[in-house]
C-alpha positions in Angstrom: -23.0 -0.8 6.6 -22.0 2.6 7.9 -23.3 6.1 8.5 -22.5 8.3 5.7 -20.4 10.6 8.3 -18.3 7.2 9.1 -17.4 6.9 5.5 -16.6 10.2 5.2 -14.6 10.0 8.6 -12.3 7.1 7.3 -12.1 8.0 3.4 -11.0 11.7 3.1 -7.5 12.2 3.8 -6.5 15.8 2.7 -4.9 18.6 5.0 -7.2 19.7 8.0 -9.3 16.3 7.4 -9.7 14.0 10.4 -8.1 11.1 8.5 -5.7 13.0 6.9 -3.9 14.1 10.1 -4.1 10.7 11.9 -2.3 9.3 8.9 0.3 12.5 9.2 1.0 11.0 12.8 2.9 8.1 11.1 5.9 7.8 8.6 4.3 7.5 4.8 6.0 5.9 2.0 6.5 8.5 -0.7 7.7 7.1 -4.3 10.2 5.0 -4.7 14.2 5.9 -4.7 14.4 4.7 -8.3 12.4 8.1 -9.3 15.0 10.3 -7.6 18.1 7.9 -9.2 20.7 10.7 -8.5 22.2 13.9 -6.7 20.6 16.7 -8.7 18.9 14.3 -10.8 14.7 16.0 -12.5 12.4 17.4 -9.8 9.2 15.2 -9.3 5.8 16.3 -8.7 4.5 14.1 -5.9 0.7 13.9 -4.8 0.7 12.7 -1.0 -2.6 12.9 1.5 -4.0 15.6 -0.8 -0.8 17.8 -0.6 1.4 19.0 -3.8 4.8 18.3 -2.7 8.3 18.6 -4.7 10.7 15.7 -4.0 14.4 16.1 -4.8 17.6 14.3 -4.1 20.2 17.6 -3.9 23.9 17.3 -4.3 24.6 15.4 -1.6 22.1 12.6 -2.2 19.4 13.6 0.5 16.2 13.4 -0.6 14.2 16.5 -0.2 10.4 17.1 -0.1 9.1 20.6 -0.4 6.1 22.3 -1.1 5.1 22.9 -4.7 4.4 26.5 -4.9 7.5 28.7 -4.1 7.1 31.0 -1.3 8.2 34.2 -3.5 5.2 34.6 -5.7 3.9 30.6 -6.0 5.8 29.5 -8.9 5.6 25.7 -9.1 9.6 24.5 -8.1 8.8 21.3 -10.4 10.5 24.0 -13.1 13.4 24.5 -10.5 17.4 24.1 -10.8 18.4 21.0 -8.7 22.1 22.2 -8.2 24.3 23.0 -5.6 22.8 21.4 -2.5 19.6 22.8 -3.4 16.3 23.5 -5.7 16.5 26.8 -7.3 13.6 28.7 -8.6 13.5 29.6 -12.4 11.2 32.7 -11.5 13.3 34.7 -9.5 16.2 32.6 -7.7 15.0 31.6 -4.7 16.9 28.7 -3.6 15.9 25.9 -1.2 17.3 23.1 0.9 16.1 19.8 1.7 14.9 21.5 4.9 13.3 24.2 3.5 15.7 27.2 4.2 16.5 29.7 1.9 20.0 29.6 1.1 20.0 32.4 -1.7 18.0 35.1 -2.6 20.2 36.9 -5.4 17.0 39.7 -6.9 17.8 40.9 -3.3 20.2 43.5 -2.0 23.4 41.9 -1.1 23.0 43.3 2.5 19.4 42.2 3.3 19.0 39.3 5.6 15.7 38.6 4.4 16.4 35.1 2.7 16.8 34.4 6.5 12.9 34.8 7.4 11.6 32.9 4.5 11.2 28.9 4.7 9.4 27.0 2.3 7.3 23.8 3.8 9.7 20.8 4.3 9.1 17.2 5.0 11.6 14.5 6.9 12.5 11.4 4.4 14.1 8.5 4.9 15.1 6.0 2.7 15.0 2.4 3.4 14.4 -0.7 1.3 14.3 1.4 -2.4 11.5 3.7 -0.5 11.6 7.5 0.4 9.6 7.6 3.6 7.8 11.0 4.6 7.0 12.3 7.8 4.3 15.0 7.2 3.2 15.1 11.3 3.5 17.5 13.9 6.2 16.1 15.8 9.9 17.7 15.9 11.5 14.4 16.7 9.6 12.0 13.9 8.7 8.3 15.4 10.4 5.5 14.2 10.2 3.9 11.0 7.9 1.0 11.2 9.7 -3.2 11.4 8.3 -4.1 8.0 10.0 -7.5 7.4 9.5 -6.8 3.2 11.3 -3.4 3.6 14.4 -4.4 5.9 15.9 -7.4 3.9 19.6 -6.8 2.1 17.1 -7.0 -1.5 14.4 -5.6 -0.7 15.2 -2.2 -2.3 15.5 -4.4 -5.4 11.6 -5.5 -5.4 9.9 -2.1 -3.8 7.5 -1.5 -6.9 4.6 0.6 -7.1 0.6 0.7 -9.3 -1.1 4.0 -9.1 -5.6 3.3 -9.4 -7.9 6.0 -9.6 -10.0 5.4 -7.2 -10.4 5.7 -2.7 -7.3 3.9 -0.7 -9.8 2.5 1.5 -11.5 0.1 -1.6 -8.1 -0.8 -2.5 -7.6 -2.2 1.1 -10.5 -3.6 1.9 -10.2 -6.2 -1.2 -6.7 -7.0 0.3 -8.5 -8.7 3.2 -11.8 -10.0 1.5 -10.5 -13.5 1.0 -13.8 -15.3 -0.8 -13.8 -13.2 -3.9 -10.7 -15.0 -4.2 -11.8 -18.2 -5.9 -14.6 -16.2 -8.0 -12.5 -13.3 -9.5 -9.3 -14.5 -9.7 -10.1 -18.6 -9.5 -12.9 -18.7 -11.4 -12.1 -20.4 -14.2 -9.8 -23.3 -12.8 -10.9 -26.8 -11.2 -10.1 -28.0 -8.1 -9.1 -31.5 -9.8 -6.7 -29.6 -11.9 -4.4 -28.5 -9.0 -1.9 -30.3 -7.1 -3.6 -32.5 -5.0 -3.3 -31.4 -1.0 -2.1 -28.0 -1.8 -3.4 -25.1 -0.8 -5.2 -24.2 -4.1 -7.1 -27.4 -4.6 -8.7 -27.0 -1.0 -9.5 -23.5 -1.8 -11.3 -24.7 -5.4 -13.0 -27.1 -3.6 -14.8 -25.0 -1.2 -16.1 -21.4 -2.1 -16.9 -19.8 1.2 -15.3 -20.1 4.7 -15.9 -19.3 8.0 -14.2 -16.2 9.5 -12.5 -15.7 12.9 -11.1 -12.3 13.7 -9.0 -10.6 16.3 -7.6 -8.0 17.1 -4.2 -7.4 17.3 -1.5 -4.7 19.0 -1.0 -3.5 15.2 -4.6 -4.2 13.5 -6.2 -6.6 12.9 -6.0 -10.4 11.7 -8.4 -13.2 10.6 -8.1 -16.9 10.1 -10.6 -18.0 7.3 -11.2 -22.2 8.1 -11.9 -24.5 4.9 -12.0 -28.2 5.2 -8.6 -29.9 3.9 -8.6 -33.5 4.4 -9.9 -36.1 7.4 -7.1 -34.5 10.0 -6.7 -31.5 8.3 -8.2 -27.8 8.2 -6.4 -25.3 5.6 -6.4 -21.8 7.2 -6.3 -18.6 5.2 -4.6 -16.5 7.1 -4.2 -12.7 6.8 -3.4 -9.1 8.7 -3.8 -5.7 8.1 -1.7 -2.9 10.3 -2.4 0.8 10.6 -3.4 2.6 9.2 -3.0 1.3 5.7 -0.5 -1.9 5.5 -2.3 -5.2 4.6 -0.3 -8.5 4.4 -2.5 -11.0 2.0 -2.9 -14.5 2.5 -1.5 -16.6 -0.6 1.3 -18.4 0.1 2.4 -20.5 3.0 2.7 -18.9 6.5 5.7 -18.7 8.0 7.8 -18.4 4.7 6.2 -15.1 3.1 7.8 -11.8 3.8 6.4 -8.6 3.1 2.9 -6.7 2.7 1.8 -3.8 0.6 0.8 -0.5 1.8 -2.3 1.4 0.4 -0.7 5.0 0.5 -3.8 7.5 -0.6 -2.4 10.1 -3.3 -5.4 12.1 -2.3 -9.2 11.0 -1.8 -9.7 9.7 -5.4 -6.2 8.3 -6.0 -4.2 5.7 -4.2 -0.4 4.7 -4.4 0.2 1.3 -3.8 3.7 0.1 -2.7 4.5 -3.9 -2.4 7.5 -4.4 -0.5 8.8 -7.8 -0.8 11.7 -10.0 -0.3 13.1 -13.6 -0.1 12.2 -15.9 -2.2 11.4 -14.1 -5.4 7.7 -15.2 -7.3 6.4 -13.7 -10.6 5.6 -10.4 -10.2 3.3 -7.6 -12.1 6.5 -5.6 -13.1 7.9 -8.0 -15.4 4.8 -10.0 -16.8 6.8 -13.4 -16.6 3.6 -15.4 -15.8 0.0 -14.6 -17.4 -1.3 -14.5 -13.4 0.6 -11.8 -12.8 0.9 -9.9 -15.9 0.6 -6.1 -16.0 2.0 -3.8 -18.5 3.1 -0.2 -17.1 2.5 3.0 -19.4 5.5 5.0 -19.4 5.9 7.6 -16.2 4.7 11.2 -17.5 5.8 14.5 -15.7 1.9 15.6 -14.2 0.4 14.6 -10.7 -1.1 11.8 -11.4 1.7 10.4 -14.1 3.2 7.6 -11.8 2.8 4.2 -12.6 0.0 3.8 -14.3 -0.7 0.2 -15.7 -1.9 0.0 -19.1 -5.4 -1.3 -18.0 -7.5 1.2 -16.8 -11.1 2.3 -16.6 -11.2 3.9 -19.7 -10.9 1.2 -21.6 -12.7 -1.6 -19.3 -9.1 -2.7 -18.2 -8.9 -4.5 -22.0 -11.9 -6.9 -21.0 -12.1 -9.7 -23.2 -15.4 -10.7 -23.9 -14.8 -14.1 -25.5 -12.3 -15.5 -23.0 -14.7 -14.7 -20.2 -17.2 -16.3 -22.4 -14.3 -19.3 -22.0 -14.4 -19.5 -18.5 -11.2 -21.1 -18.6 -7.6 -20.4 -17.1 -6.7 -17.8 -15.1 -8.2 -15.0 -16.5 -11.2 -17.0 -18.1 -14.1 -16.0 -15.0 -13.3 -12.4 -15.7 -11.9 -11.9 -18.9 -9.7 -9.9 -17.8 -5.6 -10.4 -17.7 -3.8 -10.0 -14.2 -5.1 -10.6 -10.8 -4.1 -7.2 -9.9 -6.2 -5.6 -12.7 -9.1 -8.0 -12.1 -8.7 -6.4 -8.5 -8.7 -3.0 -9.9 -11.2 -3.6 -12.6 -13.5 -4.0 -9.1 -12.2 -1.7 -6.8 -12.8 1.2 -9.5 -15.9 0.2 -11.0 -17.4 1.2 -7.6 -16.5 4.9 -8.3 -13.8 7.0 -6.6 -15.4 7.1 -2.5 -18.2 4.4 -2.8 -21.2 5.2 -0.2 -20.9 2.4 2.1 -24.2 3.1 3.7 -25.9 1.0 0.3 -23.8 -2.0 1.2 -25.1 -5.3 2.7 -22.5 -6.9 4.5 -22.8 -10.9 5.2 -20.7 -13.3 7.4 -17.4 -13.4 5.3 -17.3 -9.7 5.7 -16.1 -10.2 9.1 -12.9 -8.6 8.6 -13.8 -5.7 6.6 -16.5 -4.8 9.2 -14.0 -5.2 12.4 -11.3 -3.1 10.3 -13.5 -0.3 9.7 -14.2 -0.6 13.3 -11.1 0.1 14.7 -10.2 3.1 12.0 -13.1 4.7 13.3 -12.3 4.3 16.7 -8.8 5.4 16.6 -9.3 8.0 14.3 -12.3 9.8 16.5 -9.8 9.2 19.8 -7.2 11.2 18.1 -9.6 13.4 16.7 -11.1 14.0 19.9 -8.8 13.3 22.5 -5.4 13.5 21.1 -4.3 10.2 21.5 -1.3 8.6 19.7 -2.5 6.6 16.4 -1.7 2.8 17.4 1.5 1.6 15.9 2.8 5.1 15.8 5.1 4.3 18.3 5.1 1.1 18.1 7.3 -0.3 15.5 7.4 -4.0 16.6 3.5 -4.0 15.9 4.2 -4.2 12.5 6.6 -7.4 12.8 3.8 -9.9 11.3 3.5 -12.7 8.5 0.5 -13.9 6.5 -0.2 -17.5 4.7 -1.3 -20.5 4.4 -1.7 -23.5 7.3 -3.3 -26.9 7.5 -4.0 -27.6 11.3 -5.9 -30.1 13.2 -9.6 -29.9 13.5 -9.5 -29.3 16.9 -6.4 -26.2 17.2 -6.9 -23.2 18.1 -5.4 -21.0 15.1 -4.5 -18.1 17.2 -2.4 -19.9 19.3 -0.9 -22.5 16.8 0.2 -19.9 14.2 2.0 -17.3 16.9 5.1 -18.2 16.0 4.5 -18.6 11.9 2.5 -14.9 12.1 5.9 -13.8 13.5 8.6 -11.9 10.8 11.8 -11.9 11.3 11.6 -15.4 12.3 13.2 -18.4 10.0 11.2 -21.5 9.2 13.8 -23.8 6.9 11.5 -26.8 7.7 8.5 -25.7 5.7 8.0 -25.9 1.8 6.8 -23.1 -0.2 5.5 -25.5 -2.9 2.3 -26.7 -0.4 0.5 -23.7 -1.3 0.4 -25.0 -5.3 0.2 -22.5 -8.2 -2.5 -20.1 -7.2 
């Protein structure tokens, strides 16, 4: 469990906030390019680390993203002009570039330079992979972006998507890389003897619990969760999380998946996630095509915390279904509830918005949440302390890795058997999506 003053460390992430400026040391995905569709398309209010931002994509199609209040008298520019290269204030006329210069000031005497001392808060973007980046640090030259294989494919601006929950990023991630809760929340209600037999998801019916190994790695940290398979066989679970908020889960087979999520905190009670994906396409929550993935989106609204909202949500016990949970059959029978990612959130919320870790009791399979927490708290006191660099920051090979599943032999060392497979960016014709079965 941790000190109360560790989970305050590694959870709060707004301006001045030990968290929140190690997490402004890196590049931050900011919503996706879809919401800024076209030059001098609607101004969007966007809630990033704590901070009240305006994103625009001017004239010219670069994406701008400025502070909220307008430097004049604090008029929010979310009512601004998006025209002529820049974002124009409705109050007096103020006008503002992508970088934050004033490039008009007409309730001013033609003559005074004084539009040429004013400059509203500006932040870098990128785009890349249907994501606007952000870089929010200190730095005048920003790092590079970081190699996420799910976010440099030729389609994978086509499958960036993006589920808002109300609650702390850091609950979000740490179910990404709690594996065992796996066959109980989302498994519950199948049988082993129903799957494919030697696939992945019949070895994981068959056998509840696993023993953890965990590493550390240049980017994170990764763990290989061991399950006996069959006489000259051991199915490995195998999954990685990168900092300081990029996890990589472990369904599918390794070697073959490409792409993670990243757990971007809207501010301390809010989280943004974004899943970037590509290759092979699978079902996914957007569209609803299988009942395992379903999730229904409530239209976008206009306010802060309007964004992809899914349908399910606290207030109405994520539409928990009494009777099919009372079924305990099919994949939403344990629960009752529809969608692996709102059985997720129905968790992750329910614990409220910053759960006290110091009430937890942590066993065995916990390994990788405990050794993840670790090394947050580590960096984030070195840079806290000591100014040093954020690992990763730069770093951007660090963040070249795969997750999956494996069978080995009894006797292999997983660490050194899977290098290659944990590698992105790295073609494996020879294996066959289809071993890790339905689940």
């Amino acid at each position: 469990m941790l000190k109360v003053e560790e989970n305050e460390l590694i959870t709060r992430v707004g301006p001045g906030t030990p968290m929140g400026n190690f997490m402004r040391e890196y590049w931050v995905p900011a919503l996706l390019s879809s919401e800024v569709p076209t030059p001098d398309s609607d101004p969007l209010r966007v809630l990033l680390l704590g901070e009240q931002l305006i994103a625009f994509r001017d004239t010219n199609g670069n994406v701008g993203l400025i502070q909220n209040n307008c430097p004049h008298r604090g008029a929010s520019l979310f009512f601004g002009r998006n025209e002529e290269a820049g974002l124009r204030c409705v109050y007096h006329g103020w006008k503002f570039d992508v970088e934050g210069r004033c490039i008009d000031m007409p309730n001013e005497p033609a003559e005074s330079d004084f539009k040429s001392k004013v400059k509203a808060v500006a932040y870098r973007t990128q785009e890349r992979g249907g994501i606007v980046w952000a870089y929010l640090g200190p730095r005048s030259t920003p790092p590079p972006l970081p190699d996420l294989e799910g976010n440099m494919q030729p389609d994978s601006d086509k499958l960036a998507r993006a589920t808002q929950l109300p609650c702390n990023w850091l609950q979000v991630l740490e179910g990404d890389i709690d594996t065992t809760h796996v066959g109980f929340l989302h498994y519950g209600g199948l049988r082993a003897e129903e799957q494919v037999p030697g696939s992945f998801s019949e070895y994981q019916l068959r056998v509840k619990t696993a023993h953890f190994e965990v590493i550390d790695t240049e980017g994170g940290a990764a763990y290989g969760a061991r399950r006996p398979a069959s006489e000259d066989q051991v199915y490995w679970r195998i999954a990685q999380w990168c900092f300081p908020f990029y996890t990589f889960t472990p369904p599918g087979v390794l070697g073959t998946k490409k792409g993670g999520s990243a757990r971007v905190p809207m501010d301390d009670n809010h989280v943004l996630t974004f899943n970037m994906t590509s290759g092979r396409p699978r079902p996914t929550q957007q569209t609803g095509s299988s009942p395992f993935f379903q999730q229904a989106m409530q239209p976008n609204t206009t306010d802060w915390y309007g964004r992809f909202r899914p349908v399910q949500q606290p207030e109405n016990d994520y539409q928990l279904d009494r009777e099919a949970q009372r079924s305990n059959t099919g994949f939403n029978g344990y629960t009752g509830i529809t969608g692996v990612g709102m059985q997720d959130a129905a968790m992750t919320t329910s614990m409220g918005r910053i759960y006290d870790r110091s009430k937890e009791h942590l066993g065995t399979t916990d390994a990788m949440v405990i050794r993840v927490r670790r090394r947050l708290i580590a960096a984030v006191q070195a840079h806290m302390k000591h100014g040093v660099t954020p690992p990763g920051v730069d770093d951007p090979d660090v963040y070249r890795v795969r997750s999956g599943g494996v069978f080995l032999p009894p006797d292999a060392d997983w660490v050194d058997a899977t290098r290659e497979l944990r590698q992105a960016f790295v073609e494996h014709p020879e294996l066959d999506p289809a071993l890790n079965g339905p689940l």
